[in-house]
SETOR-411359 format. One line per 10 residues: number of its first residue (from 0); their letters; for each residue y, x, z of C-alpha. Coordinates in Angstrom, 3 decimals. Example, Ala and Ser with C-alpha at 12.3 -4.5 7.8 and 13.67 -1.06 7.14 Angstrom:
0) as) -4.500,12.300,7.800 | -1.060,13.670,7.140
This chain:
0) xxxxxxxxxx) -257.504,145.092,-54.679 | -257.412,147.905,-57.566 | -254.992,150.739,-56.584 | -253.734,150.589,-59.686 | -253.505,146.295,-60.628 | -251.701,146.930,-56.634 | -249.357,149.417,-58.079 | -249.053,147.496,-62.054 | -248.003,144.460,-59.993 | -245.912,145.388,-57.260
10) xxxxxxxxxx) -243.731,147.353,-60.090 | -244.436,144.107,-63.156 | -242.656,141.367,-60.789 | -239.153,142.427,-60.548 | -238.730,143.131,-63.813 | -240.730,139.957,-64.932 | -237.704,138.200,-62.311 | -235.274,140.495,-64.212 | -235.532,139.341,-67.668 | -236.339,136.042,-66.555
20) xxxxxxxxxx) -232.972,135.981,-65.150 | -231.324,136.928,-68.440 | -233.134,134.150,-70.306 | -232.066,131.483,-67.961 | -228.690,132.816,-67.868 | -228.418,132.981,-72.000 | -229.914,129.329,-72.399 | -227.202,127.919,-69.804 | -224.704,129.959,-71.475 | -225.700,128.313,-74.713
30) xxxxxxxxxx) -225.235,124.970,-72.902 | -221.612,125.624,-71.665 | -220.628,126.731,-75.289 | -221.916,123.697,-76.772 | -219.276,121.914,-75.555 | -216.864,123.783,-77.848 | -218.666,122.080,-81.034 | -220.763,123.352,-83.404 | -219.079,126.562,-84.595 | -218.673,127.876,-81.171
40) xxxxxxxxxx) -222.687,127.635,-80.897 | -222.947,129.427,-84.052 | -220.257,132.306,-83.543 | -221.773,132.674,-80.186 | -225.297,132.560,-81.450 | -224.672,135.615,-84.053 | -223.153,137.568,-81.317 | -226.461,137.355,-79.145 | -228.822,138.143,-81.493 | -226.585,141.004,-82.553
50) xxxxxxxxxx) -227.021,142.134,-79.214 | -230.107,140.996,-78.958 | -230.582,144.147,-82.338 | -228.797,146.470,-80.483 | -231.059,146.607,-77.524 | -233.456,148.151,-79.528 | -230.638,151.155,-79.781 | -230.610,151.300,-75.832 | -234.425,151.353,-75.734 | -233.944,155.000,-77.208
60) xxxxxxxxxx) -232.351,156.578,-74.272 | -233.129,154.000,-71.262 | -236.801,153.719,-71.981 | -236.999,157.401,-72.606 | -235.283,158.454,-69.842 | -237.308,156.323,-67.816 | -240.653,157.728,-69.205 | -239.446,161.564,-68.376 | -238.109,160.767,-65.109 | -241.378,158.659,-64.139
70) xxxxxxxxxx) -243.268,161.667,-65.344 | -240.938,164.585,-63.808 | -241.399,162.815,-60.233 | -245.191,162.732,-60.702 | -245.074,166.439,-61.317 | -242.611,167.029,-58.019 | -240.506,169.324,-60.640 | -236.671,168.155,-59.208 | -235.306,170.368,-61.953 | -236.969,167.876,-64.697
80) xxxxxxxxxx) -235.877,164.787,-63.075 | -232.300,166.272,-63.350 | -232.788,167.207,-66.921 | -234.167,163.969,-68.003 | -231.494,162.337,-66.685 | -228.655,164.877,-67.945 | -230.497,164.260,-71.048 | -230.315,160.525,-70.841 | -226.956,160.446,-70.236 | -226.167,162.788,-72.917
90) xxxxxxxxxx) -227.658,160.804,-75.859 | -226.067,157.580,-74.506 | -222.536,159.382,-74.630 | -223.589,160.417,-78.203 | -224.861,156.662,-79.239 | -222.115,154.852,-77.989 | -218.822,155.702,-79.604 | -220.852,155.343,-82.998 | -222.277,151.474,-81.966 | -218.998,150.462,-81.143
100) xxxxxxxxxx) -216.643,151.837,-83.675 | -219.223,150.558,-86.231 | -219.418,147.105,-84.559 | -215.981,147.061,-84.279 | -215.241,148.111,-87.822 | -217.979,145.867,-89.472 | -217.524,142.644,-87.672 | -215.616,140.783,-90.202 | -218.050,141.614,-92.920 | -221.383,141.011,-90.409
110) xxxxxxxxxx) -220.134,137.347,-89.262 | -219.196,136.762,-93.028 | -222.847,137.444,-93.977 | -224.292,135.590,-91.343 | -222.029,132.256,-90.896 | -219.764,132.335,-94.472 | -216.885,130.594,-94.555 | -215.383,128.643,-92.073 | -214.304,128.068,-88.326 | -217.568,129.761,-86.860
120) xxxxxxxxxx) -216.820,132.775,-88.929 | -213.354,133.558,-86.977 | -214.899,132.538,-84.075 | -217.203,135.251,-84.477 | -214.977,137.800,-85.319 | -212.827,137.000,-81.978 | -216.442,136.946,-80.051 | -217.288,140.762,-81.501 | -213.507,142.213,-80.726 | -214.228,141.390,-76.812
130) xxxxxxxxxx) -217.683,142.158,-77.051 | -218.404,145.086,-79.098 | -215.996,147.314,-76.738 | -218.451,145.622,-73.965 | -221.416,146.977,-75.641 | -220.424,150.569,-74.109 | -220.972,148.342,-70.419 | -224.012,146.833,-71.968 | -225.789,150.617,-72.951 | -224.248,152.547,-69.727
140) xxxxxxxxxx) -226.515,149.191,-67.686 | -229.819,150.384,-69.638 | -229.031,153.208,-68.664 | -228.470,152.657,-65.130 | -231.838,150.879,-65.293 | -234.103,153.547,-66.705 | -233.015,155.973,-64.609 | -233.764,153.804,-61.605 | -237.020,152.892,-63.128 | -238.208,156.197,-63.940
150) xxxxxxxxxx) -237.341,156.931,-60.199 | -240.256,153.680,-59.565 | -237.804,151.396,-58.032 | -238.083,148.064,-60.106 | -236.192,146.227,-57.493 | -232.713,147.266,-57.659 | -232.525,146.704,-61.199 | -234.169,143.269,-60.885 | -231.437,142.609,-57.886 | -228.324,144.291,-60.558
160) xxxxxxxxxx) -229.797,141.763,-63.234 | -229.398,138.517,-60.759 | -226.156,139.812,-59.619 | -224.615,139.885,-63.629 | -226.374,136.559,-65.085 | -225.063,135.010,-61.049 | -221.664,136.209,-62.191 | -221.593,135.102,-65.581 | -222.982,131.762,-64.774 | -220.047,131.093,-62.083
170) xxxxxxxxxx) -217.537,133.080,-64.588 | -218.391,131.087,-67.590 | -217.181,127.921,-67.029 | -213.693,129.042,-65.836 | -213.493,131.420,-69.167 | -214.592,129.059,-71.312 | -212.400,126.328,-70.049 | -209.444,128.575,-70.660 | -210.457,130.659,-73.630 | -212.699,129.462,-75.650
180) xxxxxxxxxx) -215.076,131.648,-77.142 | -212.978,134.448,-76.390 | -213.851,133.457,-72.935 | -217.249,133.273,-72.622 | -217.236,137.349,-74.134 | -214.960,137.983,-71.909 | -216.832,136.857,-69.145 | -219.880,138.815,-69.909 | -218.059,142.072,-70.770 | -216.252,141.379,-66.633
190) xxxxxxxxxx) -219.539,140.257,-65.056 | -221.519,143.339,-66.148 | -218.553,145.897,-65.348 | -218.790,144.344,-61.781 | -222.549,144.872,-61.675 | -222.107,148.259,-63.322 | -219.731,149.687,-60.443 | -222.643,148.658,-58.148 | -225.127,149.849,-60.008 | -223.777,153.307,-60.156
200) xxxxxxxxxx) -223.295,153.110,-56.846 | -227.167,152.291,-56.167 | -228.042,155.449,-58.268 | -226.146,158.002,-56.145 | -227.955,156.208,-53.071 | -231.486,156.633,-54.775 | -233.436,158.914,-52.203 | -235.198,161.306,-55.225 | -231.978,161.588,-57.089 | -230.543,162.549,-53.775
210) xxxxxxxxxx) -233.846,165.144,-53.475 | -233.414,166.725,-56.955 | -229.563,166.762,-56.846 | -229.002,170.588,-56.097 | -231.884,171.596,-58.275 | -231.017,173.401,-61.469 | -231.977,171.007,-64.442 | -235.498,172.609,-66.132 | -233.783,172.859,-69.902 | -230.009,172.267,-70.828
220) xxxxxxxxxx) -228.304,169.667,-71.774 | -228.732,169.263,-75.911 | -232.851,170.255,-75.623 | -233.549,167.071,-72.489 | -231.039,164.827,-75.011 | -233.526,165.662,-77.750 | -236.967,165.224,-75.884 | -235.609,161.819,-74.677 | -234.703,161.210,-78.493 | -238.268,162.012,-79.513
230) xxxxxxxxxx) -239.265,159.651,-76.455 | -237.770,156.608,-76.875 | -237.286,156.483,-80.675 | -240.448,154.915,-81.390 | -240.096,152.745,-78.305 | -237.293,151.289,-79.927 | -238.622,151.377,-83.085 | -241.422,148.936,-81.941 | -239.013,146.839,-80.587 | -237.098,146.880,-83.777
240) xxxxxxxxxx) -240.112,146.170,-86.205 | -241.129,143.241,-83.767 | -237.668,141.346,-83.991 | -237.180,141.818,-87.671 | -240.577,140.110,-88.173 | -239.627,137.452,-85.911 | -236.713,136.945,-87.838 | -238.610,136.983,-91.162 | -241.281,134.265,-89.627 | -237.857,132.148,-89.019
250) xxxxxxxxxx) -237.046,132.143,-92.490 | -241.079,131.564,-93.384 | -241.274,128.543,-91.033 | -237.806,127.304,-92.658 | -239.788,127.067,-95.612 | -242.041,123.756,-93.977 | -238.382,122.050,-93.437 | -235.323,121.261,-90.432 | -237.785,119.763,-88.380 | -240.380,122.252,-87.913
260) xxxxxxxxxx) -237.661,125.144,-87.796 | -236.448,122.986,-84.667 | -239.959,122.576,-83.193 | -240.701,125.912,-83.662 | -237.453,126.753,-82.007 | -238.082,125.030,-78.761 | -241.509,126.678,-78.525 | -240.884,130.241,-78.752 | -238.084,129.601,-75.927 | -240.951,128.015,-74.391
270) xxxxxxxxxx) -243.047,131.115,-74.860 | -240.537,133.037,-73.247 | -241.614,132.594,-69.875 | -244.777,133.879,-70.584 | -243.963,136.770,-72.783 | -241.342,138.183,-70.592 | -244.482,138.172,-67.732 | -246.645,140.634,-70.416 | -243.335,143.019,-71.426 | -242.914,143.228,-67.366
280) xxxxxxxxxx) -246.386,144.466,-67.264 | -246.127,147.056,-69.926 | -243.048,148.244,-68.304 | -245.169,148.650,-65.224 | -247.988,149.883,-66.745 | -245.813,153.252,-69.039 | -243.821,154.177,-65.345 | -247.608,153.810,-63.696 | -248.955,155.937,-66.356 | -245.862,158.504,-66.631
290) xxxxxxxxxx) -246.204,158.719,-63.377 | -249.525,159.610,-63.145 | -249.652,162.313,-65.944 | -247.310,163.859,-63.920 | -249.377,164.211,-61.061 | -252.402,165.549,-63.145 | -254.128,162.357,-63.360 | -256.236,161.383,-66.517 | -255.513,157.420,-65.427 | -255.119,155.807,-68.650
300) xxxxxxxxxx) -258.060,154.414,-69.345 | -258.106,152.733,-65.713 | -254.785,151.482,-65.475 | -254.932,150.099,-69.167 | -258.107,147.665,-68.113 | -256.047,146.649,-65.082 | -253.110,146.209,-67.061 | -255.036,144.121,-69.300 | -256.670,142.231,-66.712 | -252.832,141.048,-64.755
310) xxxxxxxxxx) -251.668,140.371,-68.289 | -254.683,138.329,-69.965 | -254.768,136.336,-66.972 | -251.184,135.142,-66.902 | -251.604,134.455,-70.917 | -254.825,132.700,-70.670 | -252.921,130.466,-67.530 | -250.314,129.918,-69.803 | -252.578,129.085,-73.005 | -254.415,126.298,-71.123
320) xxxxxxxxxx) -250.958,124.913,-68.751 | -248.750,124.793,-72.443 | -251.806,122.813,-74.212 | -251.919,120.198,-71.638 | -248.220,119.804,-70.984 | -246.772,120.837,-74.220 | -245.763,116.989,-75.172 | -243.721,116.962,-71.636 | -242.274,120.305,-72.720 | -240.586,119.161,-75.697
330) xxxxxxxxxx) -239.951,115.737,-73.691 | -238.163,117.873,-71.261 | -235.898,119.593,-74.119 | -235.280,116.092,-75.666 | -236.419,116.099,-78.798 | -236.595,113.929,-81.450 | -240.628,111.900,-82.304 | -240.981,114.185,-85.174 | -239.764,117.507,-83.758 | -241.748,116.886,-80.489
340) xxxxxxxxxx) -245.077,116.130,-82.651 | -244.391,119.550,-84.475 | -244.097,121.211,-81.019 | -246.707,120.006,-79.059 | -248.449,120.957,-82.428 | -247.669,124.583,-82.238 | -247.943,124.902,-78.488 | -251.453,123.457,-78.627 | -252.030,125.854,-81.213 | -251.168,129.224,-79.929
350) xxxxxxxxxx) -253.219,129.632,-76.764 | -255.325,132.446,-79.043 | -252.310,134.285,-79.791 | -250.865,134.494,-76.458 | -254.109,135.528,-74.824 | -254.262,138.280,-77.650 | -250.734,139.517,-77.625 | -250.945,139.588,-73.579 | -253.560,142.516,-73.710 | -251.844,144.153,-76.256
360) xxxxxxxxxx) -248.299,144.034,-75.298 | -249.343,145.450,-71.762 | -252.077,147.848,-72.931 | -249.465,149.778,-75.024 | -247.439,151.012,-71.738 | -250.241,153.154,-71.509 | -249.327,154.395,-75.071 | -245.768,154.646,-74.082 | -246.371,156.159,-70.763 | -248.825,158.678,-72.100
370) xxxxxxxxxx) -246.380,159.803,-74.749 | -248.459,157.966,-77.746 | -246.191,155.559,-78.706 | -245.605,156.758,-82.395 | -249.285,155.560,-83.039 | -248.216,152.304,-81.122 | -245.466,151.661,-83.754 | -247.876,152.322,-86.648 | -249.953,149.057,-85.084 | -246.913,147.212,-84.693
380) xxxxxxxxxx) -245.866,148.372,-88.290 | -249.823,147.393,-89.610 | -249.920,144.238,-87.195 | -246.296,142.822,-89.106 | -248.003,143.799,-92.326 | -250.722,141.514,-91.604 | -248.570,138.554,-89.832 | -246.007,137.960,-92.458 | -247.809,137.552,-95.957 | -250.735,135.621,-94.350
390) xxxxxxxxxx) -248.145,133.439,-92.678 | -246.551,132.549,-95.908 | -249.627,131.973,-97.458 | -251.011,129.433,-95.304 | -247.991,127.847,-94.629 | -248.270,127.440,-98.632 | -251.438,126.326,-98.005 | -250.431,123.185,-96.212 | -251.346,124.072,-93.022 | -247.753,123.958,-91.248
400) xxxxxxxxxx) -247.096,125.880,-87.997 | -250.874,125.647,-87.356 | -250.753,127.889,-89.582 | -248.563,130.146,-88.740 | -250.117,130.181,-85.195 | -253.335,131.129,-86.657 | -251.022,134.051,-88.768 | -250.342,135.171,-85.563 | -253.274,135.452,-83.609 | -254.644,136.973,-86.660
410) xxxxxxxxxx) -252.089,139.876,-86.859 | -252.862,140.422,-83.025 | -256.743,140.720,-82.992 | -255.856,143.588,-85.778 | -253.595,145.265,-83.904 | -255.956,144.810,-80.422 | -259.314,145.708,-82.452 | -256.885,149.054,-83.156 | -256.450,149.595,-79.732 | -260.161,151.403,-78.525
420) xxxxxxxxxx) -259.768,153.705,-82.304 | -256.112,154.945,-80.505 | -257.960,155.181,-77.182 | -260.949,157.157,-78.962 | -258.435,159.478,-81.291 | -256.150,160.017,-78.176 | -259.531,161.662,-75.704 | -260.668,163.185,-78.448 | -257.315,165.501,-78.842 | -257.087,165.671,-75.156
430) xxxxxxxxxx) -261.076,167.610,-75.107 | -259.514,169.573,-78.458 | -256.549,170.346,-76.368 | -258.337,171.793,-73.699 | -261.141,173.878,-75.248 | -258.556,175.387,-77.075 | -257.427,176.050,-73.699 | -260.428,177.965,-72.519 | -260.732,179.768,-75.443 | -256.773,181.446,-74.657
């Protein structure tokens, strides 16, 4: 086997198991809730996908720090790994305070927009005072995660992310009995301070952390807070532009009526399961190629076609297995004759997409590894551009969620077919770079 498709897939697998776990854990979750009624689902449903916003916030300091660490231990430099961790921590103390007051402040006004009046909307607003102080758990985590990451040990925060959805699946029932909504936050905000305390107990038992700890840190504080600023921003970013326009193609598909809005639902949890398997391989894939920078290795080009290669396989196994079982699928999830046509519709549909969007989503850790990222966001950016105006134009059209599948996979074979011009552009500075070089 490939060095690196060995390397891509012995660090892709825990995390794939990671956010797997976190799925299962949210839809289960979801199911104990429902029992509240209605405007428990909703108030609880807000709070998520508020969270769900604010990840993109930790993605600024746990996927940077991550990238520098990744790269600092492929250089051997112990005095960088402390300083992009120092620097890690310091933005996250920064972030913080400023996420929470503001959640805390705004949460009246945020459920209000979101839910109206009503019984979900105090609901909510109980939800956000338990969780919002929990978000400070929630970023110190990412944290905790990047570091470990950047250090190239995927497994301990796959084993800290079974531990907290374990806990909040045992916990949740017991809260929720007894509290309600409040409950179920206050179950998550417990379960993850649990997993915390062991997770900062795993970092000061990480061997290279251990190695670099009486090394003086390469820059000070403010200057490594800064890089990892300028390195995860437009990791975040990305991850930003790519949920509002999958919130926008909610309220396009809403457009074609209740029952393909609920069809359309139920397939992208579906698609979940295969998704999470190509954002495990671009986390692989930026440590990998961090890592190998580091070292003085010009790898990108190899470990991008291997990246590609794990990732388009598990998206084309997934293509053909959701066209031939997709009417099971939505069997499984009980749906209604008319919202289980519309499903197996779309699933049967999107094969193209989810082929495409494998080899891009795992070709751009090499972007993100390699410290190109920035022109990664301007694909993303171009690639919504595309998706969300042709989306609402064939959906006009008549064409229904085939449609919008074909939206889709039209957006992503722009942004791939931009992939080789970032590739070319990226060499191209890297010869400039060093014949300048020579000529010093």
């Amino acid at each position: 086997m490939n060095t690196h498709r060995k390397q891509l897939m012995a660090l892709a697998h825990p995390v794939y198991l990671a956010l797997l776990a976190s799925v299962a854990a949210g839809i289960i979750n979801t199911l104990w809730v429902s029992r509240l009624g209605g405007p428990a689902v909703a108030a609880v449903a807000v709070a998520t996908n508020t969270e769900n916003v604010l990840l993109g916030v930790a993605l600024v300091f746990g996927s940077g720090t991550t990238v520098l660490v990744a790269h600092a231990r492929g250089a051997r430099d112990p005095g960088a790994v402390r300083a992009a961790v120092r620097g890690g921590r310091a933005l996250c103390a920064l972030v913080t305070p400023v996420v929470v007051a503001g959640g805390l402040l705004l949460r009246e006004p945020l459920s209000r927009l979101v839910l109206g009046e009503g019984d979900a909307l105090s609901l909510a607003v109980a939800y956000f005072a338990i969780s919002m102080p929990g978000i400070a758990v929630f970023f110190a985590q990412n944290l905790v995660d990047g570091i470990l990451k950047g250090t190239g040990d995927t497994r301990a925060p796959m084993r800290l992310a079974l531990l907290a959805n374990g806990l909040i699946l045992v916990c949740d029932p017991f809260f929720i009995h007894l509290y309600g909504v409040r409950g179920a936050a206050a179950s998550t905000v417990l379960c993850r301070c649990l997993t915390l305390g062991v997770g900062l107990s795993v970092l000061r038992r990480n061997k290279l952390l251990r190695e670099c700890a009486g090394a003086r840190p390469s820059e000070g504080t403010w200057a490594a807070s800064r890089r990892t600023l300028r390195t995860g921003l437009p990791m975040s970013a990305d991850f930003t532009v790519r949920q509002a326009g999958a919130l926008a193609l909610v309220a396009i598909v809403a457009r074609l009526g209740v029952t393909a809005v609920a069809a359309y639902s139920i397939a992208y949890k579906v698609m979940y399961v295969a998704t999470m398997a190509f954002y495990a391989v671009r986390q692989a894939a930026s440590i990998h190629t961090a890592h190998s920078r580091g070292a003085g290795q010009d790898a990108g080009r190899q470990i991008g076609r291997q990246a590609v290669l794990v990732s388009g396989v598990v998206g084309l196994a997934a293509a053909v297995l959701l066209f031939v079982a997709a009417p099971w699928i939505m069997a499984a999830f009980g749906a209604g004759p008319a919202v289980a046509h519309e499903g197996t519709l779309f699933l049967r549909c999107v094969g193209p997409y989810l082929l495409l969007m494998a080899c891009f989503i795992a070709v751009g850790g090499v972007f993100e590894g390699s410290g190109g990222a920035p022109a990664l966001l301007r694909v993303t950016v171009l690639g919504t551009a595309v998706q969300l105006p042709l989306a609402y134009g064939l959906t006009g059209l008549g064409l229904g969620l085939p449609g919008v599948c074909l939206a889709l996979a039209s957006a992503m074979a722009v942004q791939c077919g931009a992939v080789p011009v970032l590739f070319r552009r990226g060499r191209n500075q890297a010869e400039a770079d060093v014949s300048l070089a020579r000529a010093a």
